[in-house]
C-alpha positions in Angstrom: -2.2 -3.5 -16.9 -5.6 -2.4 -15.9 -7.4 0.7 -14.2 -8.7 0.5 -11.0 -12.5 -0.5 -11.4 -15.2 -1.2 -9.0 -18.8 -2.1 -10.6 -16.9 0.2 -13.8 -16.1 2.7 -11.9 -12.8 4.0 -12.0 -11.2 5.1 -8.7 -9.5 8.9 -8.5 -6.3 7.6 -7.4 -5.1 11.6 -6.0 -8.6 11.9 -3.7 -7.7 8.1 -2.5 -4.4 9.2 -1.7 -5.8 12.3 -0.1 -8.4 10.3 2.2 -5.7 7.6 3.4 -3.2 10.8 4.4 -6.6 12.3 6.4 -7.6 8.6 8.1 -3.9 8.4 9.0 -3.3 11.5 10.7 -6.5 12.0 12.2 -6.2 7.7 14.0 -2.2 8.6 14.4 -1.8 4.9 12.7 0.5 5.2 10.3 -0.1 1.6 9.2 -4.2 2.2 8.6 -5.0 1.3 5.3 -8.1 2.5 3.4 -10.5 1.1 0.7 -13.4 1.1 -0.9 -16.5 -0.9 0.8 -20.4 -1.6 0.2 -21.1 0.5 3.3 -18.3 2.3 5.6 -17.1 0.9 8.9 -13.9 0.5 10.9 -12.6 -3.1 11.5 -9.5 -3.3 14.1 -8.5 -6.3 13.3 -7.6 -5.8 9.8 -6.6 -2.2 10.8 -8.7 -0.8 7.7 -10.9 1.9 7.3 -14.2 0.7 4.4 -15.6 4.3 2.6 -18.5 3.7 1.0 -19.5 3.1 -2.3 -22.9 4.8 -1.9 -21.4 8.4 -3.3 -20.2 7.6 -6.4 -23.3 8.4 -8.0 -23.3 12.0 -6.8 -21.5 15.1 -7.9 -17.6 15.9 -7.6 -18.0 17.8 -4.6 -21.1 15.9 -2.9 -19.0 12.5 -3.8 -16.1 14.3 -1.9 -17.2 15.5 1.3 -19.1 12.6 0.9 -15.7 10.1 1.3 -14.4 12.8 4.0 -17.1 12.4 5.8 -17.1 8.7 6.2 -13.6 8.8 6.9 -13.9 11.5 9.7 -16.7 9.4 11.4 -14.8 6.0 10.7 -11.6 7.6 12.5 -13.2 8.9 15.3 -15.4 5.8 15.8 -11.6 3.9 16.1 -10.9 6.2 19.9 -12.5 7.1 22.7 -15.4 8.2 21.8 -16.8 5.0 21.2 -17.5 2.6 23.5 -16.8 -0.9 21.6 -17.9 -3.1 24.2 -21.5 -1.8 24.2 -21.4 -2.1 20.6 -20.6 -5.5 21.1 -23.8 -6.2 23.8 -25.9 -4.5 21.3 -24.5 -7.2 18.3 -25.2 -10.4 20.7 -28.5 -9.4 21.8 -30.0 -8.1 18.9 -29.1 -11.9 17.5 -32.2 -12.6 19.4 -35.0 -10.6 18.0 -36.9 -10.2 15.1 -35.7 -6.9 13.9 -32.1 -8.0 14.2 -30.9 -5.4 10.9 -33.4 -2.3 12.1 -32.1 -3.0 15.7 -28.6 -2.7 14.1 -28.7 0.2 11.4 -30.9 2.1 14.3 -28.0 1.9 16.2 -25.6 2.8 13.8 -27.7 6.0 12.4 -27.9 7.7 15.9 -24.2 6.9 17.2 -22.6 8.6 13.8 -25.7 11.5 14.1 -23.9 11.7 18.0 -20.3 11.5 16.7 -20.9 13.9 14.1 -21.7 16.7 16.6 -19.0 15.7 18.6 -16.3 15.8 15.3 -17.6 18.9 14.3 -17.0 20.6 18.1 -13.8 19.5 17.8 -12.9 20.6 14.0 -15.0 23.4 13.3 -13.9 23.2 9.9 -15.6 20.1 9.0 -19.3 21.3 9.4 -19.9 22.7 5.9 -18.6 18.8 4.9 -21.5 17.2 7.3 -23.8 19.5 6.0 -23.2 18.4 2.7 -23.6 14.7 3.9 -27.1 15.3 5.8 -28.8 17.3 2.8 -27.5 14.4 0.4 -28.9 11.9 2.8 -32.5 13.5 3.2 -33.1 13.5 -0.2 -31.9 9.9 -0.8 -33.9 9.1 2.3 -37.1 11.1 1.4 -36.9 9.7 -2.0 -36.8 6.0 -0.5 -39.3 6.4 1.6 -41.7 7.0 -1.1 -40.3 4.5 -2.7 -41.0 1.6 0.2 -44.2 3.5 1.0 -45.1 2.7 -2.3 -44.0 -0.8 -2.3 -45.6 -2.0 0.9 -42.0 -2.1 2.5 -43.4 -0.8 5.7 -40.4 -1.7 7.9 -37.7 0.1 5.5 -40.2 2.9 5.3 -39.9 3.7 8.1 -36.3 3.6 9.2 -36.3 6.4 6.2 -38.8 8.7 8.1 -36.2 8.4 10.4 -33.7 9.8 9.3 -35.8 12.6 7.3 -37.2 13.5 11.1 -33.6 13.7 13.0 -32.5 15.8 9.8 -35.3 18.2 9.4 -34.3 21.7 10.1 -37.8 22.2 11.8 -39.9 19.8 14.6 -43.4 19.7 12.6 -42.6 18.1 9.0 -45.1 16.4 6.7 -44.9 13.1 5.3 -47.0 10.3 4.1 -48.8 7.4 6.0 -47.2 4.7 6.2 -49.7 2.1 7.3 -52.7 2.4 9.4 -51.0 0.3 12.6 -47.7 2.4 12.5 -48.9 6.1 11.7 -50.0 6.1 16.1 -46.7 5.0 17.1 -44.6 7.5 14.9 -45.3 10.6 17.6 -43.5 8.2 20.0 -40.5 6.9 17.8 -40.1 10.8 17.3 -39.4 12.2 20.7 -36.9 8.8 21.5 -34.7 9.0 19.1 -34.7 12.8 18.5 -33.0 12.2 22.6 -30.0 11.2 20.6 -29.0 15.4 20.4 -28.5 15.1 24.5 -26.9 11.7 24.5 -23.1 11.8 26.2 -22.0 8.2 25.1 -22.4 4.5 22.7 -24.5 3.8 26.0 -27.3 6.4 26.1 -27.7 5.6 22.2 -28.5 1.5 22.9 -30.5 2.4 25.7 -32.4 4.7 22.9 -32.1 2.4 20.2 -33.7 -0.9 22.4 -36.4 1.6 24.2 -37.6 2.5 20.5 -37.3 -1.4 19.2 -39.3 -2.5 22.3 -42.7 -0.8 20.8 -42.0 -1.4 17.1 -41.1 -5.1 17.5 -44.8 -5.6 18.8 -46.6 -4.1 15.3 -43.5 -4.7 12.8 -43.7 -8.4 11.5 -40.6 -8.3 9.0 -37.2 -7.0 9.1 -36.0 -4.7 6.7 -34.5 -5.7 2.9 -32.4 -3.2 2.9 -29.0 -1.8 4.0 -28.2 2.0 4.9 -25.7 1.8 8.1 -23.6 -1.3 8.3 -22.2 -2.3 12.2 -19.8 -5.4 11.3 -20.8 -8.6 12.8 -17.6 -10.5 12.9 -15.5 -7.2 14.0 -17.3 -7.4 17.8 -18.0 -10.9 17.7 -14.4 -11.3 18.0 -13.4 -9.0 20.4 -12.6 -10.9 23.1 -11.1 -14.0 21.4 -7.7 -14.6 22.2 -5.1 -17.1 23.0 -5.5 -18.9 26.2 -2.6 -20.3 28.1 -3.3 -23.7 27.2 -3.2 -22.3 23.6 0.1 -20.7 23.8 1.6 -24.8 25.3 0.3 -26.3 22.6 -1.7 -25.4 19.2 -3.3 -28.6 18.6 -4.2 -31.4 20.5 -3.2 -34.6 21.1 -4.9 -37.4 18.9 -5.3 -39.2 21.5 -7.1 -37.5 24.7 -7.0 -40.5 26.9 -6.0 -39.9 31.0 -4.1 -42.0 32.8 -6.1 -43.8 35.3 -6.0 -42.8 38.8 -5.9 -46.2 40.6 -2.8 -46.9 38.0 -0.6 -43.9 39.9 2.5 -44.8 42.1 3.1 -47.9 39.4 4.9 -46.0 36.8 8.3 -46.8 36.0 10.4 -43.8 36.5 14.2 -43.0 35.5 16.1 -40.6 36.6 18.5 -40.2 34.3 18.4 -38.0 30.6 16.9 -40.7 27.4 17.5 -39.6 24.0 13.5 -39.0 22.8 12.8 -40.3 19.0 9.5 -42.0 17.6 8.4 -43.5 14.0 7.4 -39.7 12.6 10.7 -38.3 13.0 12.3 -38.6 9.4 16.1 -37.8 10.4 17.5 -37.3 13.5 19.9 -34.1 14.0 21.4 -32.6 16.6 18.5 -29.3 16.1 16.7 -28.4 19.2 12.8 -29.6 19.5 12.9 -31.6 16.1 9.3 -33.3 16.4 5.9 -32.3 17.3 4.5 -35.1 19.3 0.4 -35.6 18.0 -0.2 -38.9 19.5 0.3 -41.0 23.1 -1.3 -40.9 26.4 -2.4 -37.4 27.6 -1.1 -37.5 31.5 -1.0 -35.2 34.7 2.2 -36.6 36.3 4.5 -33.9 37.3 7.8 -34.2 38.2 9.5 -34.4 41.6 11.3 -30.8 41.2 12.0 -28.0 39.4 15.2 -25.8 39.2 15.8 -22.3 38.6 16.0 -21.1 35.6 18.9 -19.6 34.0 19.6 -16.7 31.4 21.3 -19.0 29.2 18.5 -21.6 28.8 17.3 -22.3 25.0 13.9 -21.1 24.4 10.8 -23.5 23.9 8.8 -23.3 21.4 6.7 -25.5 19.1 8.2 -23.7 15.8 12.2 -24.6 14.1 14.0 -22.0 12.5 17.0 -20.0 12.2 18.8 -18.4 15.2 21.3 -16.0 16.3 24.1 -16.0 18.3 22.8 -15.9 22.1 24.2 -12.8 24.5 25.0 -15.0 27.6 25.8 -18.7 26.4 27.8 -19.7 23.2 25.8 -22.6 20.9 28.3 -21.5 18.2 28.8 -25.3 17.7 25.0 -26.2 17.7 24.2 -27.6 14.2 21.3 -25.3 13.2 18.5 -26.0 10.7 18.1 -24.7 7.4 14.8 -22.7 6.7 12.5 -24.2 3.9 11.6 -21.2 2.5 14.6 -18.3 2.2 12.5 -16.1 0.1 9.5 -16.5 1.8 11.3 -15.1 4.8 13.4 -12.4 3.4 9.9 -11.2 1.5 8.2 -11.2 5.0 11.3 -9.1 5.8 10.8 -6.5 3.6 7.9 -5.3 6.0 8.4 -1.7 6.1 11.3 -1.8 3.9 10.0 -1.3 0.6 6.6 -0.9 1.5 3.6 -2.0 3.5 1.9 -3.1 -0.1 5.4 -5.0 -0.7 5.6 -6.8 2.3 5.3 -10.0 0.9 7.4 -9.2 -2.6 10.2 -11.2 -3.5 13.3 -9.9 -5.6 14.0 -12.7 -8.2 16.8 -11.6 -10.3 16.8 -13.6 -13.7 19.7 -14.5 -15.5 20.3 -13.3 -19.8 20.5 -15.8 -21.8 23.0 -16.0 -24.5 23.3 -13.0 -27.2 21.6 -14.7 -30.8 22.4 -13.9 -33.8 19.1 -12.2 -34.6 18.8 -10.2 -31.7 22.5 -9.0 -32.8 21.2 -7.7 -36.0 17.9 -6.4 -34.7 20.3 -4.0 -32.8 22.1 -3.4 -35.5 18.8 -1.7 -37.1 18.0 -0.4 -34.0 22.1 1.8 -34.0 21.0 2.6 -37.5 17.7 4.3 -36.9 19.2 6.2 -34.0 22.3 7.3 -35.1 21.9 10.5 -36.5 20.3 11.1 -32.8 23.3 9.8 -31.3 25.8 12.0 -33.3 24.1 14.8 -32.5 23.9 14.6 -29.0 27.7 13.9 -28.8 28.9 16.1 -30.6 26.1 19.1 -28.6 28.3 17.5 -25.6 32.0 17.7 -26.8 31.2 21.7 -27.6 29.7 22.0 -24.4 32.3 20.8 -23.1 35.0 22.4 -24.9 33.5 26.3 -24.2 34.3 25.3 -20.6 37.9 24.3 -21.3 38.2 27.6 -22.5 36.4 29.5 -19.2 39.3 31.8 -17.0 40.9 30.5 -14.0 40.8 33.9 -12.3 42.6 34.3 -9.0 46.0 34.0 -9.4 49.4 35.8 -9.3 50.3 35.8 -12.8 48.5 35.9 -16.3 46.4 38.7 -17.7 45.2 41.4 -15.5 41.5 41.4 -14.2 39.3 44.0 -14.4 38.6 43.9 -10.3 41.5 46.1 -9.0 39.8 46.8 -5.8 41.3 43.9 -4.4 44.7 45.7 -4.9 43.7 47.8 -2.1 41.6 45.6 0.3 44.0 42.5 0.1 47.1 41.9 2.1 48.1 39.0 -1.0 45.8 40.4 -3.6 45.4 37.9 -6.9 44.3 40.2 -9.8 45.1 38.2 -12.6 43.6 35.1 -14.6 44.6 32.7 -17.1 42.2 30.6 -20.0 42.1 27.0 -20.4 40.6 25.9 -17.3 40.1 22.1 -17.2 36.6 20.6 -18.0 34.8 18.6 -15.7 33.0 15.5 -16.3 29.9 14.4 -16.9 28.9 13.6 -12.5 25.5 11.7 -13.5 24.2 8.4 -13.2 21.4 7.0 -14.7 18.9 4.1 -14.2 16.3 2.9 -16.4 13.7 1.0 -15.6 11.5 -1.2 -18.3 7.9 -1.8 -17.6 7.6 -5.5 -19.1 3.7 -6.3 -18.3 1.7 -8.0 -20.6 0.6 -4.8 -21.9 3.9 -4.0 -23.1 3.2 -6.4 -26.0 2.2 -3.5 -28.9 5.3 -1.4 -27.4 7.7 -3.1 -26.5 9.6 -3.1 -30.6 9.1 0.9 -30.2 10.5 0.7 -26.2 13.4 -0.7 -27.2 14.3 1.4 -29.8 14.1 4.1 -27.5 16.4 2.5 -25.1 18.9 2.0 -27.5 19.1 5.5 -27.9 19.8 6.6 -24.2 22.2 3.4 -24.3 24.4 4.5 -27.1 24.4 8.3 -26.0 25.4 7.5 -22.9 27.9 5.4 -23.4 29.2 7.6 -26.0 30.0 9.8 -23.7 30.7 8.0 -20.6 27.6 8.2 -18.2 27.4 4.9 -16.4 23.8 3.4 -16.4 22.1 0.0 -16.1 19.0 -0.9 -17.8 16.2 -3.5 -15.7 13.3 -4.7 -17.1 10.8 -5.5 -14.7 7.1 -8.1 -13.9 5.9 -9.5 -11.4 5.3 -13.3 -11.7 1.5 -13.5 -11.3 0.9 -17.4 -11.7 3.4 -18.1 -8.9 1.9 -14.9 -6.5 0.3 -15.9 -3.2 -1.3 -13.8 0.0 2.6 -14.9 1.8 4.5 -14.3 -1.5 5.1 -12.2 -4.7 8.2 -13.0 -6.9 9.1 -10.0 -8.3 11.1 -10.9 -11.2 14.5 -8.4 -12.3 16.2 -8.8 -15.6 19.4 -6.4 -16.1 20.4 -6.3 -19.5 23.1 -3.6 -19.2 24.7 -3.1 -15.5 27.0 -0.3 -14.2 30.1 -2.6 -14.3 29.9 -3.8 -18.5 27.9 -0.2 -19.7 30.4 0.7 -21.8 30.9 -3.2 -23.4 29.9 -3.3 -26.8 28.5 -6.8 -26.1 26.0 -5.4 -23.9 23.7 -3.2 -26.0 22.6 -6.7 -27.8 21.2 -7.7 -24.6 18.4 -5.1 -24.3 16.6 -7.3 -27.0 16.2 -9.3 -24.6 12.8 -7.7 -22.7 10.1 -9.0 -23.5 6.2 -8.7 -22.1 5.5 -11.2 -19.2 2.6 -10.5 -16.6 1.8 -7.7 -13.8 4.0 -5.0 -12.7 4.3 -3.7 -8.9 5.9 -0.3 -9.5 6.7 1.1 -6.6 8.4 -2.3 -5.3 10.5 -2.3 -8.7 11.1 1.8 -8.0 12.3 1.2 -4.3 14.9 -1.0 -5.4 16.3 0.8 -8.1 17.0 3.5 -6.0 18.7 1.1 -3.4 21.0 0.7 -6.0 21.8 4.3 -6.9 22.2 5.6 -3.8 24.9 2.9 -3.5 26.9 5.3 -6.3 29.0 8.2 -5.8 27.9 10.5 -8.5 26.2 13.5 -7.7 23.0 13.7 -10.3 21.3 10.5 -9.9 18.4 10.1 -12.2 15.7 6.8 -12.5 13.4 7.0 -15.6 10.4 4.7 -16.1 9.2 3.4 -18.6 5.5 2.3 -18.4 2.7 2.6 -19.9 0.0 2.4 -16.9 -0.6 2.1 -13.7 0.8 -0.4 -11.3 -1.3 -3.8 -11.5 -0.5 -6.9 -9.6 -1.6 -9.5 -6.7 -3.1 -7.5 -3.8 -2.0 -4.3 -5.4 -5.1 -2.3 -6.8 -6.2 0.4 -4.8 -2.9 -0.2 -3.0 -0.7 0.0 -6.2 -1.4 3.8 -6.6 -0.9 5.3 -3.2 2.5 2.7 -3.1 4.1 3.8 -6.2 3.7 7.7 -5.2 5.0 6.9 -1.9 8.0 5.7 -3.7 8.3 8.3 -6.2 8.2 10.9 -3.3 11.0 8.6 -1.1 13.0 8.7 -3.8 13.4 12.4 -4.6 13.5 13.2 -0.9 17.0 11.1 -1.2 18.5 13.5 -3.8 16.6 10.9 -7.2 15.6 12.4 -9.7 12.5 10.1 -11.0 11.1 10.8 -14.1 8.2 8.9 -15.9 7.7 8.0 -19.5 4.2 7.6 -20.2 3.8 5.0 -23.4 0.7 5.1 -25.3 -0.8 3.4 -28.3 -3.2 6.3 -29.1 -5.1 9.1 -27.2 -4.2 9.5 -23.8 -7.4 10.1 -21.9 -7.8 13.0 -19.1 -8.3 10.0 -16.3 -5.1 8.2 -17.7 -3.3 12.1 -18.2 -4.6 12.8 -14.0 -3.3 9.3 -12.9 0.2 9.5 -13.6 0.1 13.4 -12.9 -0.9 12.1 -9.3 1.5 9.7 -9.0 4.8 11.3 -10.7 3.7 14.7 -10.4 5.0 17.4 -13.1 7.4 15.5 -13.5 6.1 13.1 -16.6 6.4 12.7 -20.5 3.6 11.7 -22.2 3.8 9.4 -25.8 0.5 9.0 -27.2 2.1 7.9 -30.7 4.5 5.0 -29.7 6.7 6.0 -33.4 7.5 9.2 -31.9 9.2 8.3 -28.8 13.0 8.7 -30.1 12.1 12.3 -30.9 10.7 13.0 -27.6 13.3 11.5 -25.7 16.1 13.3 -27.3 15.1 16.4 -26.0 14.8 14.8 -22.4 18.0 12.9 -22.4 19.9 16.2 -23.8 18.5 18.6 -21.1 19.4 15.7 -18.2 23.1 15.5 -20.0 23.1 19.6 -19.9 22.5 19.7 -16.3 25.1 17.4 -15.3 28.1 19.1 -16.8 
């Protein structure tokens, strides 16, 4: 289990969350993902926002408004306001000149100056954010074009002056030569792009952005090293690819592209009636619908003599066998249908929205126990031992509880001792002023669910874990709480982009809780690999809601954040998501932090983010049957 790093940096989970809530609501896409990029841009066809890297050298609040900015220019850049098509032009014809990155980061550096007047009209709010952005920008931009003056870098030099001219708060600022053969030109470059504050759309920026490139391509002779604005090539070069018809009859072609000859037509031998079709690549034959894909013969434009009307009823072409469900209009009841390759590959690609747009591809493998040993018998053994003085406690704090309600008045009736409220005599057509003791006790109504982190990390815990769930085990069975206890890891060697076995092991289910067998069982977790949390968290609750008691509670037990395949920056924002699902449904989810050690502030914020208040931190591993007493007796408390 590992932090979240990028180049060592570790990411504030809570301000990732907070940017991804802002990119969604501002884009109204609820599926828009955000992460962390080299430079910030907006690709469609991965339906991502990237947030640049470049603040994470600067201070709390510059690195903030820093991220919010990107992400408000990044959203707005996704509408109306603009105009993807010329940004496409401008890519394909900047592929033919010299300058083609100054021709592009040009472009880029006026349209978000243009979008950030236009976002700040709009949101008033925002402006003390981009002004923020601009001052951290002019120094970084002043500083660089020292820095390329110095260098001889003329070309990056000036694409920084720029910048510092469109951003200076006055129209006469100083700043150094550049070079003899571009200091002339500079007046010129000036009053063009500073036309940017009076352009309406993308369009009026290219026609600024190629009037300005037309002089400087004539005295700059290299393009510039570096990269301050980013305009994705790939994201407009595919705009307008799509699936032609001829695409959507066939996906690849024939072998063989051979034509029939022409002076061959009228000679072909033609039957009327139906042929059963079968050739040499067909490995069985069944009674399934479109069995083969044909991929060689003789490509021909014969048509035949008629068509017919189609009907409602008629079976669906298509070049790809699966399942199918029972038509509306004709009954193939007694069709034999094929049997899909891959059932958990499908039912993960069902879990779409499910358990998660991070989960989409998770898999629930549910593993089987293996036989109780002999030694993992007496290890529990030691385990009862340690924790039995916790256990007797609890139980007999219970029983007394329990008993002082037996005890409580059933008031209300028409015989017994006389109450104190007379009032009723006189208010009351069938007053009941009386009351009697021994009023029946009610049960414990709470479930509980506990769920067992087994990462790889878990390997210095685990002995200490264990012990720990012993103790909830026996006190709850002691007095007759059902609970399961699932240990859970995700299966990294096996993982894939289409598929992530999630693997399940329930050592002590709701049906056999109270089984003394079962407590032996829990020896059974062990460490394994990576751990996707908030897919593990969604399914637990599944299963509670499925019970009729009325306190539900899910504690985890983990000692990290969520780590897996695909699941990084991801991970975080999922397992809060879950968390937050799961007490909107009446769970109560409660997180036991296990540490080996200090528990840093960064490690103390990320779970805070993620579970909220509602978290118990163990920084000394020894310790944890002492802190969960407390827990499990204040959760009993509440349920009686």
């Amino acid at each position: 289990m590992s932090f979240i790093k990028f180049n060592e940096d570790k990411v504030d989970s809570f301000l990732f969350m907070e940017l991804s809530d802002v990119a969604r609501t501002l884009t109204k896409n609820k599926q828009l993902e955000v992460e962390y990029g080299y430079k910030s841009y907006y690709d469609p066809h991965e339906n991502k926002i990237f947030i640049s890297r470049f603040w994470d050298d600067y201070s709390t609040l510059e690195k903030r408004f820093g991220l919010f900015s990107d992400v408000f220019l990044t959203s707005i850049s996704s509408g109306d306001y603009f105009d993807k098509m010329v940004a496409k032009e401008l890519v394909e014809k900047s592929d033919a000149r010299l300058l083609v990155s100054f021709t592009r980061q040009l472009f880029v550096l006026l349209e978000d100056l243009r979008l950030e007047d236009i976002f700040i009209k709009k949101r008033p709010g925002t402006r003390k954010i981009f002004a923020v952005r601009r001052q951290v920008f002019r120094r970084y931009f002043s500083s660089q074009l020292n820095v390329n003056t110095t260098r001889g870098v003329y070309t990056d030099a000036l694409f920084n002056l720029i910048y510092v001219l469109l951003s200076a708060e006055s129209p006469f600022v100083e700043y150094p030569s550049i070079h003899a053969k571009i200091d002339p030109v500079i007046p010129f470059v000036q009053t063009e792009v500073t036309k940017v504050f009076d352009a309406k759309s993308t369009r009026d920026i290219a026609k600024i952005t190629f009037t300005v490139m037309e002089v400087l391509e004539e005295l700059l002779q290299a393009d510039m090293l570096n990269l301050y604005f980013y305009i994705s090539e790939n994201v407009y070069k595919k705009m307008d690819d799509g699936l032609t018809y001829d695409d959507l009859k066939r996906r690849n072609g024939l072998k063989n592209n051979d034509v029939l000859d022409k002076e061959k037509e009228g000679d072909e031998d033609v039957h009327s009636e139906k042929l059963p079709t079968w050739h040499q690549e067909t490995e069985d034959t069944t009674k399934s619908f479109l069995k083969f894909d044909l991929e060689q013969g003789t490509q021909t434009d014969l048509i035949g003599e008629g068509v017919r009307e189609g009907e409602a009823g008629d079976q669906a072409l298509a070049v790809v066998q699966g399942k199918s469900g029972k038509s509306k209009h004709k009954d193939f009841s007694e069709v034999e249908a094929v049997e899909a390759n891959d059932a958990e590959a499908l039912s993960g690609a069902a879990n779409d929205e499910k358990y998660g747009r991070a989960n989409k591809f998770a898999v629930p493998i549910h593993v089987r126990l293996n036989q109780t040993t002999i030694a993992e018998k007496e290890r529990y053994d030691e385990f009862k031992t340690a924790i039995m003085p916790y256990q007797k406690k609890l139980k007999q704090m219970i029983q007394k509880t329990l008993e002082h309600k037996k005890i409580l008045p059933r008031e209300d009736l028409h015989i017994g001792r006389l109450n104190k409220k007379l009032i009723r005599y006189f208010t009351d057509e069938n007053p009941r002023l009386f009351y009697k003791k021994n009023q029946p006790s009610p049960e414990i109504d709470a479930v509980f669910s506990l769920l067992v982190d087994c990462s790889a990390s878990m390997y210095d815990k685990m002995d200490q874990t264990k012990l720990g769930i012993t103790l909830f085990h026996e006190a709850l069975s002691g007095v007759g709480v059902p609970h399961n206890i699932v240990g859970f890891w995700e299966d990294s060697s096996d993982a894939t982009e289409v598929r992530q076995p999630n693997c399940f092991k329930t050592v002590v289910d709701f049906a056999n809780f109270a089984d003394s067998k079962s407590g032996p069982k829990i020896m059974q977790l062990e460490p394994e690999e990576d751990n996707r949390d908030g897919f593990a968290i969604r399914m637990m609750c599944e299963r509670l809601l499925q019970r009729h008691e009325k306190q539900k509670f899910l504690l985890v037990f983990s000692d990290g954040e969520p780590a897996a395949f695909d699941y990084v920056e991801n991970g975080i924002i999922d397992t809060h998501e879950a968390v937050v699902n799961g007490r909107k449904k009446g769970i109560e989810i409660i997180n036991v932090f296990l540490a080996n050690g200090e528990i840093t502030e960064s490690q103390q914020t990320t779970i805070k983010n993620i579970y909220g208040k509602y978290s118990i931190l163990v920084p000394v591993i020894d310790d944890l049957p002492d802190i969960l007493f407390p827990l499990l007796k204040k959760l009993l408390l509440r349920s009686i």
